[in-house]
N, C-alpha and C positions, 0 to 999 in steps of 0.2 A: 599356480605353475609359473616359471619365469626360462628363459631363454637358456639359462643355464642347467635348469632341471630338469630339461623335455629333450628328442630327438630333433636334429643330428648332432646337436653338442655334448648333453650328457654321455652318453655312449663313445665318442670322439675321443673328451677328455681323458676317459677311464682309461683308453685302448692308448692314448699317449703318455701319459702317468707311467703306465704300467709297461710301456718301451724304455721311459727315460728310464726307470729304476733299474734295468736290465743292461744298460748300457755302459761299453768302458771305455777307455784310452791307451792304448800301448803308450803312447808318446808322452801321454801325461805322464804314467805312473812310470816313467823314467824319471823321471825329475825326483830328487832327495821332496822332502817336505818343509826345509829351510829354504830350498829356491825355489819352490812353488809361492812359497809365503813372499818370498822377496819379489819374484813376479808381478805378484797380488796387488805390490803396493809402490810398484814403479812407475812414475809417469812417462816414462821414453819406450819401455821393453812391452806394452801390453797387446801390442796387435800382433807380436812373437807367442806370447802366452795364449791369446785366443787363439791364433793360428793353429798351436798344440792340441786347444780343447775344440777344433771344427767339427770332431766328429759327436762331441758330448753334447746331451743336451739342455743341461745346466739350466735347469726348469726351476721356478717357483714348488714351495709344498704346496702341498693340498691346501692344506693348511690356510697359507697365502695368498693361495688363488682366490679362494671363498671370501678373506679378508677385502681383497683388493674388490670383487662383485658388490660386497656389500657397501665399501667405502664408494665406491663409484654411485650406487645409486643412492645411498644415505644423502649423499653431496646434490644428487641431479646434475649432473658431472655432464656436459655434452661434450666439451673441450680436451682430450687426455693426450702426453706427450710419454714416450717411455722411451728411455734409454737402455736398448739393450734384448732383441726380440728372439734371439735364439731361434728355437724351432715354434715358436709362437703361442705355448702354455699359456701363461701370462696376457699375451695379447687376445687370447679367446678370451680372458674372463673378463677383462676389461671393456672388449666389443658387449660381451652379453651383456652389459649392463648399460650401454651404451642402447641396444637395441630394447632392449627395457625403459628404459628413460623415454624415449620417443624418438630415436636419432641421434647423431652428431659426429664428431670426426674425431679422431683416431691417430696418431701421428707416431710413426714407430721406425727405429732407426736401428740398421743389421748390418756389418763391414762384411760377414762371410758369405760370399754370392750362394753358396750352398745352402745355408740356412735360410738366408733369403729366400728361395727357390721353393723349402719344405716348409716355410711359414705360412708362403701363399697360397698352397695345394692345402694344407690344415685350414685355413681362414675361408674360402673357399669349401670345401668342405665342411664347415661349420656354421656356411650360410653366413657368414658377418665377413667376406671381404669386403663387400661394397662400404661399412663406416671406416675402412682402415686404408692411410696409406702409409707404404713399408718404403723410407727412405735407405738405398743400399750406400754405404761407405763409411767413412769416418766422422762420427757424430759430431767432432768438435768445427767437423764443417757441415754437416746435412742438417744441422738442430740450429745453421747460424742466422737463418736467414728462413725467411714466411711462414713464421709461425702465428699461427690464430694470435686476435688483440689480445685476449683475454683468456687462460689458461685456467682448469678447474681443478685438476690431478695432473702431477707429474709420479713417474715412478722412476726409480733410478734402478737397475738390474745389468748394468754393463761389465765394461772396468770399472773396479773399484776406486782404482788411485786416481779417476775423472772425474770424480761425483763432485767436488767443488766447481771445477768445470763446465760442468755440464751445467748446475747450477746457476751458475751466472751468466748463461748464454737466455735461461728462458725467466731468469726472474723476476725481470721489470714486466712481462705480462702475468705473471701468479696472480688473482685476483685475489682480495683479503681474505680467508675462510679456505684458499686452495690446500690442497691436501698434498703433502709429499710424501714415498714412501719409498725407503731406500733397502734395499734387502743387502744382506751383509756388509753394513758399512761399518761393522766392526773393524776392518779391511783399510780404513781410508778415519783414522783418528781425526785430520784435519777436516771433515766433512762433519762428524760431530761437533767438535769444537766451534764450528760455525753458526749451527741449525740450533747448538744449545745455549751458545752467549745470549744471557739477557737484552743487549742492547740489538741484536741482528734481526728483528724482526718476526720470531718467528715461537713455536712453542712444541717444543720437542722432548719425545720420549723414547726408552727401547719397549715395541713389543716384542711378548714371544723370545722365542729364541735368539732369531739374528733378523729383526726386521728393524728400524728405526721410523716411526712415525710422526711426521710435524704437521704443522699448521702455519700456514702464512697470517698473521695478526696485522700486519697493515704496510 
């Protein structure tokens, strides 16, 4: 049995799953689907765009969450930084494995005080706030500054058009063997084109659908 299989979280996640799936956006689904795309992939317009999506909760799948449990403790991950916490899907599976492992910390970063606010009552609720702390604002400042030496997973789930960005604020602590995991970075071509140059340090593939995963090699 592991943290993610048993009560209060197996049950939790279901009952949150199964709200996001249900959920909509008046505001989004104004938007044509050429400016959502162009949104998507702008570095000045994106806290306009999430602003739009405050009410969605733009959740990992299942799918990825299970991924991310497994990478986390495959790794013995104590260290995880994620960009991008939403309603806090993602950051329960990461905690559980985190509480699996034997501890460690958590590092999770959310501009919308709202979700903020429903991450913590979820985390909280799920018995794994105490390994998480949820930095509220704009990650190219809350991820700039006291992060652990030595980083085990990142997950990138923000803005898309950041994920180089984000990148380079925590990469001199990635330890060799650390794990990246970028979900829809189909969204940010230059963030591939990084992760997959030969010479960049790293060893990268697409899984799945729309996840990207690397490896820090040295």
């Amino acid at each position: 049995m592991t943290t993610l299989s048993t009560a209060p979280l197996a049950p939790l996640l279901d009952r949150l799953f199964n709200e996001a799936d249900a959920a909509k956006s008046p505001s989004l689904a104004a938007l044509s689907r050429d400016e959502r795309n162009r949104l998507m992939r702008s570095k000045t317009e994106y806290l306009h765009l999430y602003g739009l999506m405050k009410d969605l909760w733009l959740p990992v799948s299942r799918e990825t969450g299970l991924l991310l449990y497994m990478l986390a403790r495959s790794s013995r991950a104590r260290s995880i930084v994620e960009f991008g916490t939403s309603f806090g899907i993602s950051t329960l599976h990461l905690a559980a494995a985190l509480r699996d492992n034997g501890g460690g910390r958590l590092i999770t970063s959310e501009f919308e005080p709202s979700k903020v606010a429903r991450a913590r009552a979820h985390l909280t609720e799920g018995g794994v706030i105490d390994l998480v702390e949820i930095r509220e604002g704009d990650a190219l400042e809350t991820l700039r500054t006291d992060l652990p030496e030595t980083i085990d997973l990142l997950l990138l789930d923000g803005a898309k058009s950041l994920y180089p960005e984000i990148l380079s604020l925590v990469e001199s602590r990635l330890r060799p063997g650390a794990l990246i995991i970028a979900d829809n970075a189909d969204f940010c071509p230059e963030y591939l084109d990084r992760v997959r140059a030969p010479a960049a340090g790293y060893m990268s593939l697409p899984f799945a659908e729309d996840v990207e995963l690397s490896v820090r090699v040295n």
